[in-house]
mmCIF file of the C-alpha atoms, coordinates in Angstrom:
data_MODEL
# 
_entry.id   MODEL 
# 
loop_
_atom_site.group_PDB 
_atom_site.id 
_atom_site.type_symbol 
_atom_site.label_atom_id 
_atom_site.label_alt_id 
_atom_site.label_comp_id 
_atom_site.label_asym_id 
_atom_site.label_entity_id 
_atom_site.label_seq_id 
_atom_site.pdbx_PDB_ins_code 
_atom_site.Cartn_x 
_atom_site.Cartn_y 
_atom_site.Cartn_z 
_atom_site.occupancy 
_atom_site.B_iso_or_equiv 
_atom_site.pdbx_formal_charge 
_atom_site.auth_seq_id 
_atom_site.auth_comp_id 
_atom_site.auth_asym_id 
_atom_site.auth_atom_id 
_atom_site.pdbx_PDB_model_num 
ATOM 1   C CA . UNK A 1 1   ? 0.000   0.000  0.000   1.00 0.00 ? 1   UNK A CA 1 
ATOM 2   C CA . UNK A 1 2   ? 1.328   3.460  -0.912  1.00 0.00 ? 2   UNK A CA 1 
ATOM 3   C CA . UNK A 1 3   ? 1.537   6.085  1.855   1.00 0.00 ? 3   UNK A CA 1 
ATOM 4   C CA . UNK A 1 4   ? 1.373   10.109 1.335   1.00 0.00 ? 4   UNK A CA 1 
ATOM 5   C CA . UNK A 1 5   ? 4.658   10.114 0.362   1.00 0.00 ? 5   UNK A CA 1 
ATOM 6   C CA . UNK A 1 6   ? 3.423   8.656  -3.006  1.00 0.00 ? 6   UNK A CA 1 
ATOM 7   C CA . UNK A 1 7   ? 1.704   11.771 -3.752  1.00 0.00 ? 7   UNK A CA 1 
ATOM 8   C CA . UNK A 1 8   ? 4.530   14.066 -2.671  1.00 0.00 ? 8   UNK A CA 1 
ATOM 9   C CA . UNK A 1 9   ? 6.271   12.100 -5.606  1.00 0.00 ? 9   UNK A CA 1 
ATOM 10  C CA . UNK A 1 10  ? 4.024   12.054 -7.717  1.00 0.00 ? 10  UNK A CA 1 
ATOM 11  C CA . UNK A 1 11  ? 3.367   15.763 -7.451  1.00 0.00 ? 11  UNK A CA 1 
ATOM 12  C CA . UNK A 1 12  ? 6.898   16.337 -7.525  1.00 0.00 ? 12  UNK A CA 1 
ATOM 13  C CA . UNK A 1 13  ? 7.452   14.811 -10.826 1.00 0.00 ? 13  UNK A CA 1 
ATOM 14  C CA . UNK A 1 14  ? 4.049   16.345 -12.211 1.00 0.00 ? 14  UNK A CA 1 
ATOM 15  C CA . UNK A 1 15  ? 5.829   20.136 -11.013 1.00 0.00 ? 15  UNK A CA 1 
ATOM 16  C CA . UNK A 1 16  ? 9.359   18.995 -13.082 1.00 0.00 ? 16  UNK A CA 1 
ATOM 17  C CA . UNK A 1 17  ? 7.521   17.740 -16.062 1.00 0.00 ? 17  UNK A CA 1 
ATOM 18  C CA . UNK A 1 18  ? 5.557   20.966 -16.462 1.00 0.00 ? 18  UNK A CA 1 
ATOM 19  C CA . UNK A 1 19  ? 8.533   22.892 -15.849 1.00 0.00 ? 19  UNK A CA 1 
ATOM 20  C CA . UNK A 1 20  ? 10.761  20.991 -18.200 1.00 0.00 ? 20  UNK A CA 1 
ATOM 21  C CA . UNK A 1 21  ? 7.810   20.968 -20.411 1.00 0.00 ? 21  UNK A CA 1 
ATOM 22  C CA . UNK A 1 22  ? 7.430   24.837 -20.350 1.00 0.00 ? 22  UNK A CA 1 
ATOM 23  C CA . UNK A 1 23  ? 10.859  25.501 -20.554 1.00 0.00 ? 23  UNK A CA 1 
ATOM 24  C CA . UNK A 1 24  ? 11.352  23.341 -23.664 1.00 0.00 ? 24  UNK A CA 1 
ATOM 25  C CA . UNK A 1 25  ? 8.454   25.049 -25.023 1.00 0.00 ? 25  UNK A CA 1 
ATOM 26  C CA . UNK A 1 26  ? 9.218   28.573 -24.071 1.00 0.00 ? 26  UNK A CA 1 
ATOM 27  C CA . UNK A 1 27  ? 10.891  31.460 -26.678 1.00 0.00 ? 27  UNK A CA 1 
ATOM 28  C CA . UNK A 1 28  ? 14.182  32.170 -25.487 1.00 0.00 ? 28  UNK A CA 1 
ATOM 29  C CA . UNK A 1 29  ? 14.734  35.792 -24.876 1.00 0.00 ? 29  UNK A CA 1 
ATOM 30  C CA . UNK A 1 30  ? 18.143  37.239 -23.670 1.00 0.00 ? 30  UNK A CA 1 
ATOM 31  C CA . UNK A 1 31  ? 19.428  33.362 -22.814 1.00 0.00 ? 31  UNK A CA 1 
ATOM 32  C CA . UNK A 1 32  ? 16.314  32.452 -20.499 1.00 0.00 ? 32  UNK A CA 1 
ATOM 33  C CA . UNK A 1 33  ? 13.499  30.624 -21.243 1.00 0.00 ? 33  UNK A CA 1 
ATOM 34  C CA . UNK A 1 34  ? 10.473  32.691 -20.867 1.00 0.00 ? 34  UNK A CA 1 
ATOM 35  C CA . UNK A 1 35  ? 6.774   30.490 -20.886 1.00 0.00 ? 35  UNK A CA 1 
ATOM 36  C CA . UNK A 1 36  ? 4.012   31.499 -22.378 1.00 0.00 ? 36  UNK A CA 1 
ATOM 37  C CA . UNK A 1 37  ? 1.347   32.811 -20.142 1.00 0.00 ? 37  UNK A CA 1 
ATOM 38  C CA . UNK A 1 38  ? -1.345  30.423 -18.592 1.00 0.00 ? 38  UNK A CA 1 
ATOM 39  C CA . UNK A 1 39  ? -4.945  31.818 -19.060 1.00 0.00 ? 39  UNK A CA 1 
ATOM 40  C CA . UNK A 1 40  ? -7.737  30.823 -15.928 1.00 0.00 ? 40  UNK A CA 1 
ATOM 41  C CA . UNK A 1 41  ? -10.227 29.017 -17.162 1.00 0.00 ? 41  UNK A CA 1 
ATOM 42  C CA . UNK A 1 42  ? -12.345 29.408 -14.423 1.00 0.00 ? 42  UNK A CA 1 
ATOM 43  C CA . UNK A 1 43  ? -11.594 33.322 -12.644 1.00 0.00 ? 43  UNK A CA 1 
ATOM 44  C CA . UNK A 1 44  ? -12.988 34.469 -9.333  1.00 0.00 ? 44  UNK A CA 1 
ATOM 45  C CA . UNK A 1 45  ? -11.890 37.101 -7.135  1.00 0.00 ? 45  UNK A CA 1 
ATOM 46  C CA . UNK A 1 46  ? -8.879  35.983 -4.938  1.00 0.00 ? 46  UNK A CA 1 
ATOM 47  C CA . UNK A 1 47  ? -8.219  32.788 -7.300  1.00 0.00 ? 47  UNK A CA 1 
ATOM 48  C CA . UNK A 1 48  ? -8.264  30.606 -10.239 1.00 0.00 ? 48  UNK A CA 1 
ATOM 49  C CA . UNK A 1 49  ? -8.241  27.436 -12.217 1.00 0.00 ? 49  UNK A CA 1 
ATOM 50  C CA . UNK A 1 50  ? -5.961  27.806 -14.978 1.00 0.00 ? 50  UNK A CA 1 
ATOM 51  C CA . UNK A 1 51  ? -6.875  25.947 -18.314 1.00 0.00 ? 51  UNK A CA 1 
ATOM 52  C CA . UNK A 1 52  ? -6.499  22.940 -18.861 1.00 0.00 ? 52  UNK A CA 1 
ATOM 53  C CA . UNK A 1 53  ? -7.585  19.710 -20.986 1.00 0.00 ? 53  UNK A CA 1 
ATOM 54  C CA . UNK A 1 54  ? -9.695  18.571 -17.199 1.00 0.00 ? 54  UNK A CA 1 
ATOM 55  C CA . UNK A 1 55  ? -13.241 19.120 -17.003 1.00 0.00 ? 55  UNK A CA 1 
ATOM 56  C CA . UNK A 1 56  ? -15.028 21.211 -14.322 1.00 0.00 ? 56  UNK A CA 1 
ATOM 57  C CA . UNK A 1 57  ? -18.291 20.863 -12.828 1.00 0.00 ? 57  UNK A CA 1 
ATOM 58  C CA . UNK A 1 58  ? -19.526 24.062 -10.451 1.00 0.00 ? 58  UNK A CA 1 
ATOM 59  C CA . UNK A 1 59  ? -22.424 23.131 -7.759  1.00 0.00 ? 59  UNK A CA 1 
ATOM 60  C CA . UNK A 1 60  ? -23.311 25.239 -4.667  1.00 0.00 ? 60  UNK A CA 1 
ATOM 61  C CA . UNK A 1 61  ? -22.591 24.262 -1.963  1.00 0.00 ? 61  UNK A CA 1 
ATOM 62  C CA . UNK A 1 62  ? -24.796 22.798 0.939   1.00 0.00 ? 62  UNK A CA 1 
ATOM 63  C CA . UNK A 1 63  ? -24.426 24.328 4.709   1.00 0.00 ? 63  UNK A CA 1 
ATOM 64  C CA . UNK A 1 64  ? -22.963 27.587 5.526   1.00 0.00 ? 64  UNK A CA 1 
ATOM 65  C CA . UNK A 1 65  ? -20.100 26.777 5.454   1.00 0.00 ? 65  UNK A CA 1 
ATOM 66  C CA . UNK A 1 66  ? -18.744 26.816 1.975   1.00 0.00 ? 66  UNK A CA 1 
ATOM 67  C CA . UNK A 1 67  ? -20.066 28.988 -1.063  1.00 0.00 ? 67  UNK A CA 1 
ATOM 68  C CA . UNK A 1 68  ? -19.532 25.978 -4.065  1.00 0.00 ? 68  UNK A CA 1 
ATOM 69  C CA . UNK A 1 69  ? -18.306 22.592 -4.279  1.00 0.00 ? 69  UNK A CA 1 
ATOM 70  C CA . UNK A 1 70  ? -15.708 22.435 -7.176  1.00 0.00 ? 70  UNK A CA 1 
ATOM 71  C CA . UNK A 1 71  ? -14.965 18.898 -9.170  1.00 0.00 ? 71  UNK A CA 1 
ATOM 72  C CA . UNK A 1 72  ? -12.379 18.421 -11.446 1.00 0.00 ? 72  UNK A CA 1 
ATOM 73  C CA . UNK A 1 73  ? -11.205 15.330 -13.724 1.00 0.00 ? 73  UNK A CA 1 
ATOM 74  C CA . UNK A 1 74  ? -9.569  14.268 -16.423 1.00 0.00 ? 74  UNK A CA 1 
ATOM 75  C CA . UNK A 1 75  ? -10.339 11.487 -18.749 1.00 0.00 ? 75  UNK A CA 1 
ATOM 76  C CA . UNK A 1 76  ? -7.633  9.379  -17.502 1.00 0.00 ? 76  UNK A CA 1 
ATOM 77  C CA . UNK A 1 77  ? -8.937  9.915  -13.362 1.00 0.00 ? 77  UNK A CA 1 
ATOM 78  C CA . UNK A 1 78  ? -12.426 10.472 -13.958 1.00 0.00 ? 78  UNK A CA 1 
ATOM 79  C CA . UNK A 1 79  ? -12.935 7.756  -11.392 1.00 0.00 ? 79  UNK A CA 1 
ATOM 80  C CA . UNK A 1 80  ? -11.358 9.911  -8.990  1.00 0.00 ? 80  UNK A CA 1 
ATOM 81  C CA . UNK A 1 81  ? -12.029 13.414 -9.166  1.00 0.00 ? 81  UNK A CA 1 
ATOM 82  C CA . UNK A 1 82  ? -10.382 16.084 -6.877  1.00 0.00 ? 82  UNK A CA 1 
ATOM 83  C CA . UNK A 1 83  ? -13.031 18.527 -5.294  1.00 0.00 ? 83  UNK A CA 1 
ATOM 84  C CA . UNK A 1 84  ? -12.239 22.821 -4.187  1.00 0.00 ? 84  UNK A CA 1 
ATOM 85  C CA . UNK A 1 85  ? -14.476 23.395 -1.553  1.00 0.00 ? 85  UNK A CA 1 
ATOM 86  C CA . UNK A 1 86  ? -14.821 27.489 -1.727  1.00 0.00 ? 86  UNK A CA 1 
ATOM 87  C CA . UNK A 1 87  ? -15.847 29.640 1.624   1.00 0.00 ? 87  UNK A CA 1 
ATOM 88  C CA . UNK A 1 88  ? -17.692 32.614 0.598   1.00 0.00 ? 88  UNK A CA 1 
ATOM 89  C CA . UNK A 1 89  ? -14.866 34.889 1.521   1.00 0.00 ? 89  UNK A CA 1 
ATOM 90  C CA . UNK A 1 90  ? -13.004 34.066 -2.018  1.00 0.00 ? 90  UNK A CA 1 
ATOM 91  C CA . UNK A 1 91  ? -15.853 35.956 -3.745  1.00 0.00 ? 91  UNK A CA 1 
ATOM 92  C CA . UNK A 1 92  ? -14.593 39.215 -2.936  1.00 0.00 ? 92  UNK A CA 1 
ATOM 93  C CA . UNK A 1 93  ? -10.820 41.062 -2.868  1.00 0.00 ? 93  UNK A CA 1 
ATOM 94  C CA . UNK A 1 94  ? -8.200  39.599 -4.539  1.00 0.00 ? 94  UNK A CA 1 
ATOM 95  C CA . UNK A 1 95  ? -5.587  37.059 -2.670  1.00 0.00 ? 95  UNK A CA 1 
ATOM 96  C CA . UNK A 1 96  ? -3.051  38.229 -0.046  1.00 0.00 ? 96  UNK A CA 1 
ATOM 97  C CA . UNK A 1 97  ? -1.417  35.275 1.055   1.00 0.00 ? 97  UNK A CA 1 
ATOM 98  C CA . UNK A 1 98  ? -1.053  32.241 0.212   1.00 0.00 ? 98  UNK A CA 1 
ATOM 99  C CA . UNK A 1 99  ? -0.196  29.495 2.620   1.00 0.00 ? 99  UNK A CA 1 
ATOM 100 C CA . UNK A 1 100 ? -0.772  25.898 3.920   1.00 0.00 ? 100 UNK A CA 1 
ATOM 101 C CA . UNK A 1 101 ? -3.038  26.226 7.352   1.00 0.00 ? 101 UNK A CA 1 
ATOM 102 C CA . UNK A 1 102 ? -3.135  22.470 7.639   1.00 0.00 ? 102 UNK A CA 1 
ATOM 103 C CA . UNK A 1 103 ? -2.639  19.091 5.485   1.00 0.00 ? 103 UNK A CA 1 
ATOM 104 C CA . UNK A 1 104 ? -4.754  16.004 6.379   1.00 0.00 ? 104 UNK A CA 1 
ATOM 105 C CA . UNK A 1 105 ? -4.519  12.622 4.424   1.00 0.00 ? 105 UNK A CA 1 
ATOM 106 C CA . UNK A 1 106 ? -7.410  11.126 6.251   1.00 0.00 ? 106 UNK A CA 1 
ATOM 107 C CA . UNK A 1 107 ? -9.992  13.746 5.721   1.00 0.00 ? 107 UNK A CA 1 
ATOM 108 C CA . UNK A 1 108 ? -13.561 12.375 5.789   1.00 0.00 ? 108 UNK A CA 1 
ATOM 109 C CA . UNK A 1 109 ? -16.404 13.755 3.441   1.00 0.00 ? 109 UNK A CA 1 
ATOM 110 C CA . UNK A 1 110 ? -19.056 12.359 1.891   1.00 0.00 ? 110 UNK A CA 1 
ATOM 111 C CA . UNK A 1 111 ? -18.841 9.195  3.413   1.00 0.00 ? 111 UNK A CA 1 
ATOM 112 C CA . UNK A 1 112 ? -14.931 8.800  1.436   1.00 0.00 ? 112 UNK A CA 1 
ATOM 113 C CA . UNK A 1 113 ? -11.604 9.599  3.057   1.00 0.00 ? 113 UNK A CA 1 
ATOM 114 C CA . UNK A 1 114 ? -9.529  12.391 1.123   1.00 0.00 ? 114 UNK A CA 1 
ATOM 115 C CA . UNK A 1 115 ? -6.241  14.130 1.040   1.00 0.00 ? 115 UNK A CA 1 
ATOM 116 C CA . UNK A 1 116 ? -7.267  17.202 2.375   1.00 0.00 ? 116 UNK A CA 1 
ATOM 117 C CA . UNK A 1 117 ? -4.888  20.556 2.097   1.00 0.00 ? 117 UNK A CA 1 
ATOM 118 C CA . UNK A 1 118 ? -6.294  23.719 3.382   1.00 0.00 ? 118 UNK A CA 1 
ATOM 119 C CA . UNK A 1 119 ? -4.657  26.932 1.535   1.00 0.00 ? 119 UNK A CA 1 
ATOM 120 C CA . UNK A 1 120 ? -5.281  30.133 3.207   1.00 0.00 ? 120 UNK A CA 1 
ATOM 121 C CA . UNK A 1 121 ? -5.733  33.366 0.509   1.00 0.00 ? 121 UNK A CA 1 
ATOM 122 C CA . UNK A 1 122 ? -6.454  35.845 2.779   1.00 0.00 ? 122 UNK A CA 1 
ATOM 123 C CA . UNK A 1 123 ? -4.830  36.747 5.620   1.00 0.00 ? 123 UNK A CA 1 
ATOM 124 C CA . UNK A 1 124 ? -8.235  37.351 7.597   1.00 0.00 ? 124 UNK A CA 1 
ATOM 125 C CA . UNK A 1 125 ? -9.176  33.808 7.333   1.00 0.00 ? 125 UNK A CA 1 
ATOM 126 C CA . UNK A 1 126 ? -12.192 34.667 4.935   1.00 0.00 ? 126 UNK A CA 1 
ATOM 127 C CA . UNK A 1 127 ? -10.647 32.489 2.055   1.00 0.00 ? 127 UNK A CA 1 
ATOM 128 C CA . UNK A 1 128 ? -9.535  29.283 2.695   1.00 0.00 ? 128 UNK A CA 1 
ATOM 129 C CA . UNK A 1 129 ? -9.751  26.861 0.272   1.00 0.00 ? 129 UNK A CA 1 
ATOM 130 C CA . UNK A 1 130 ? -9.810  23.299 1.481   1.00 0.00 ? 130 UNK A CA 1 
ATOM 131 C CA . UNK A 1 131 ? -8.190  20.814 -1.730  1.00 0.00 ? 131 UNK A CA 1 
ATOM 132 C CA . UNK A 1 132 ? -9.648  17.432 -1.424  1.00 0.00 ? 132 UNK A CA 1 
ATOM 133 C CA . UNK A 1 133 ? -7.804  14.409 -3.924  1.00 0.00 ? 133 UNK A CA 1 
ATOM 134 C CA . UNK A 1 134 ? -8.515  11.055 -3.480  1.00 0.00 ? 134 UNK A CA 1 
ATOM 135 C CA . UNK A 1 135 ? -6.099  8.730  -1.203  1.00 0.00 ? 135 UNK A CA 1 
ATOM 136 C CA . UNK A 1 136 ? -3.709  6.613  -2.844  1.00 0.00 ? 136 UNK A CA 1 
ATOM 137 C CA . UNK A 1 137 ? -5.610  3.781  -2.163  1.00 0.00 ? 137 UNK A CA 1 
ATOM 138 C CA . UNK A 1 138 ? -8.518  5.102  -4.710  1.00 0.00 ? 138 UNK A CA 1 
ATOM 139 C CA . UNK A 1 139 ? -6.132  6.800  -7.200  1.00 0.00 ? 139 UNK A CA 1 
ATOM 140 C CA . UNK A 1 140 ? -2.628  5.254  -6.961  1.00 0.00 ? 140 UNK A CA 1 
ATOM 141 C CA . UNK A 1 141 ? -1.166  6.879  -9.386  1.00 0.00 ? 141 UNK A CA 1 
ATOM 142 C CA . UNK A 1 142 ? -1.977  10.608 -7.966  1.00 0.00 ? 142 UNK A CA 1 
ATOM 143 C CA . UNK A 1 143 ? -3.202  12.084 -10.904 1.00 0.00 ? 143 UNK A CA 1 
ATOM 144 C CA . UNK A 1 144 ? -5.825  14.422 -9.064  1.00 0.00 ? 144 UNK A CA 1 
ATOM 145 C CA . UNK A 1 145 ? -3.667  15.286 -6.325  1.00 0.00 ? 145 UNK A CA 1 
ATOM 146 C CA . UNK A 1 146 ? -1.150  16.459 -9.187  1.00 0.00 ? 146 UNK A CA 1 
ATOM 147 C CA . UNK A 1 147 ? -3.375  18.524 -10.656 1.00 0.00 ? 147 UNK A CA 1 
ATOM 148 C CA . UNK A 1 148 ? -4.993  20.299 -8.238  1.00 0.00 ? 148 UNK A CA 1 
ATOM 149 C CA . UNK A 1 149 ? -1.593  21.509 -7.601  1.00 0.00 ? 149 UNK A CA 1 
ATOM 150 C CA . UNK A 1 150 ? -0.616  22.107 -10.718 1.00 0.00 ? 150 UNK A CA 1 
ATOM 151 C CA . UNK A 1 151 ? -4.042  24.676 -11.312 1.00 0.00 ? 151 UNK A CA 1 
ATOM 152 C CA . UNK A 1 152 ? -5.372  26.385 -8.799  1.00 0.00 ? 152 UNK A CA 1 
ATOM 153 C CA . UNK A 1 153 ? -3.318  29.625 -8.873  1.00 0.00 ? 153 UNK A CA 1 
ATOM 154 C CA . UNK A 1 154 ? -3.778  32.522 -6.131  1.00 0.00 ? 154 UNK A CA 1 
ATOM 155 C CA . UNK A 1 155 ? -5.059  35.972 -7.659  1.00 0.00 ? 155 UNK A CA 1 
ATOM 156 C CA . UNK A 1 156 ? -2.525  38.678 -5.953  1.00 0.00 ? 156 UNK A CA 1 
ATOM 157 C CA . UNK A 1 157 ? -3.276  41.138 -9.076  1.00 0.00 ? 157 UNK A CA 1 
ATOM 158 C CA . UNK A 1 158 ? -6.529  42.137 -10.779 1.00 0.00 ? 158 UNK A CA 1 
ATOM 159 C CA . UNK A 1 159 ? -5.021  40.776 -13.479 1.00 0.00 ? 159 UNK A CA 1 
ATOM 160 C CA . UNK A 1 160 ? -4.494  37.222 -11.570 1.00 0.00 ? 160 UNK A CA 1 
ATOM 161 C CA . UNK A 1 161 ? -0.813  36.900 -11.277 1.00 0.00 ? 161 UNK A CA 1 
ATOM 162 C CA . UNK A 1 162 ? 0.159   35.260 -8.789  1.00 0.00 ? 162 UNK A CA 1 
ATOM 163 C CA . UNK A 1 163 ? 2.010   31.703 -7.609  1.00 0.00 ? 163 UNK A CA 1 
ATOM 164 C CA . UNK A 1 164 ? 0.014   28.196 -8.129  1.00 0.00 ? 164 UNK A CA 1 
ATOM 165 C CA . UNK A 1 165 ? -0.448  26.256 -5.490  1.00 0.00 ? 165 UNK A CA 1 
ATOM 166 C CA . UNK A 1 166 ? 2.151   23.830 -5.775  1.00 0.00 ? 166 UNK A CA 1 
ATOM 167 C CA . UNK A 1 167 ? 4.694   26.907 -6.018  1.00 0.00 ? 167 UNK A CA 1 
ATOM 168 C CA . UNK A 1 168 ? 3.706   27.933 -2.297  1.00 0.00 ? 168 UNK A CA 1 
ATOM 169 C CA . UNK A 1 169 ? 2.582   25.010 -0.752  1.00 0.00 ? 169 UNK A CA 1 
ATOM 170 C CA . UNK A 1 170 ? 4.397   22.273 -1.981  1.00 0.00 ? 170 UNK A CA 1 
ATOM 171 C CA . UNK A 1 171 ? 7.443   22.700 0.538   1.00 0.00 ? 171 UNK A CA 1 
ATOM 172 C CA . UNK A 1 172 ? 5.473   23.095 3.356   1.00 0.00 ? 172 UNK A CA 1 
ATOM 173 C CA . UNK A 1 173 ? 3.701   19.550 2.119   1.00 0.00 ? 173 UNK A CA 1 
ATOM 174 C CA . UNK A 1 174 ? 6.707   17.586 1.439   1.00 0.00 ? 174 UNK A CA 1 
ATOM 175 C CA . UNK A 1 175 ? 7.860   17.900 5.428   1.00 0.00 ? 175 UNK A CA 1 
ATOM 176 C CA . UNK A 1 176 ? 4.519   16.910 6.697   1.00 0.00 ? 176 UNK A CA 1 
# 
């Protein structure tokens, strides 16, 4: 049986194969290699879900205490989608922070056990998105848990510049 550590490879080598992939890709200018820019697919105020080739399904959410349930797969872990559960804090102001408030890979909702990262965007507490992927037991190969990484991206600008997810969080990740 794999443990967490599985994901924190197999994000790891997800984050080196875009930026290999990206770099190979990129126009050089002045002897660096410059990427093109990523568009969000999906834009609200403090963040964003960059495009991609994964589908995304939008639902409110039920209780108070999160605005919408996100789900996103690809055709390859449709099976095994990840989920972005949004607070309604996100829906106003752009991001301010972005850090890892806590990391839990035996979260329980809707009757299934997740990987469960909670990013804060605002420093007030209003926006923290909680990141749920499936376990490696569901989705050994960690093909959500990559992703939602990979594109959720922090909007520090009103034009939505800011680091991904996996930029900021993944070292505090790796030494839980």
């Amino acid at each position: 049986m794999f443990s967490t550590s599985f994901y924190k490879l197999a994000a790891a080598g997800a984050a080196a194969f875009i930026l290999v992939g990206t770099n190979i890709a990129a126009a050089d200018r002045g002897g660096q290699a410059v990427a093109p820019p990523r568009k969000c697919e999906i834009r609200l105020a403090a963040w964003c879900i960059y495009e991609s080739d994964i589908t995304i399904q939008h639902k409110p959410a039920q209780g108070a205490e999160y605005h919408s349930v996100w789900t996103l797969w690809g055709s390859y872990w449709r099976q095994h989608p990840a989920m972005i559960l949004e607070p309604n804090g996100c829906r106003s102001g752009i991001s301010n922070e972005m850090r890892l408030v806590t990391f839990d890979g035996r979260f329980r909702w809707q009757n299934k056990t997740w990987n469960s990262a909670v990013v804060r965007l605002k420093t007030d507490g209003t926006c923290d998105l909680r990141l749920l992927s499936p376990t490696v037991a569901t989705d050994p190969d960690g093909a959500a848990f990559s992703a939602t990484l990979s594109l959720i991206q922090a909007c520090q600008t009103d034009e939505c510049s800011g680091p991904t997810v996996g930029e900021r969080i993944w070292p505090a990740v790796k030494r839980q």
